[in-house]
C-alpha angles and dihedrals in degrees: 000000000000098000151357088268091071086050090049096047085052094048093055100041095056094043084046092055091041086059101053090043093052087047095050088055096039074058106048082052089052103050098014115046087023091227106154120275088318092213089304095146090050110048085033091068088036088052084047106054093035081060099053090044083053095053084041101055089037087062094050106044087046095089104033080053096047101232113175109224094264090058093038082053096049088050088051102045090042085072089070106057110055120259095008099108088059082055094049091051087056095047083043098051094040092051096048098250089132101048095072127239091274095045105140097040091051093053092265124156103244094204118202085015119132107223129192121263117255111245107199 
C-alpha cells in the first residue's frame, strides 16, 4: 500500500463490519432469546460511532487514493448493508483501489500487477 490512508480505511471497514455483526447478535439475544436487552445499548453506540468514523475515513482516503466518486459512493453505500464494508475492503484491495494512484513509484505492492522481469 502506498500509504497509511489504505491501513486506516481497512481498519476501519473490518471494525465497521464487526460492529454490525456484534449488534445483529446482541439483537437476536434481545428479540429472540428474550434475554433481556443482550448488550443492545452498548454495541448499539459503539456500532454507531464505528459507523460515523467509517463514513468519515471513507471521505478522507478517497482523494489520496484517487478514487474516483463511483468508487467513493460503493464504499459509502457498502456501510448500510451488514458486512458489506468487510467485502468492499476486499474488492477494494483486489482491484487496486487501495494501493493510490502513484502506487509503484511510492514503494506500493501493486498486488495482481505483472511486472516486468528484472534483466541483470
Amino acid at each position: 500500500m502506498s500509504s497509511k490512508a489504505a491501513l486506516v480505511f481497512r481498519v476501519a471497514a473490518v471494525a465497521e463490519a464487526l460492529s454490525w455483526a456484534g449488534l445483529l447478535i446482541g439483537m437476536f439475544f434481545k428479540y429472540v432469546v428474550e434475554a433481556g436487552q443482550g448488550g443492545v445499548p452498548v454495541l448499539g453506540m459503539v456500532h454507531g460511532v464505528v459507523f460515523a468514523v467509517y463514513v468519515l475515513v471513507s471521505l478522507s482516503v478517497a482523494k489520496p487514493l484517487g478514487w474516483r466518486p463511483k468508487t467513493l459512493l460503493l464504499a459509502l453505500l457498502s456501510s448500510i448493508p451488514p458486512l458489506f464494508t468487510w467485502l468492499f475492503e476486499k474488492w477494494a484491495l483486489r482491484n487496486g483501489k487501495l494501493d493510490g494512484p502513484g502506487r509503484l513509484a511510492h514503494g506500493g505492492t501493486g498486488l495482481f500487477e505483472i511486472r516486468e522481469p528484472v534483466t541483470a
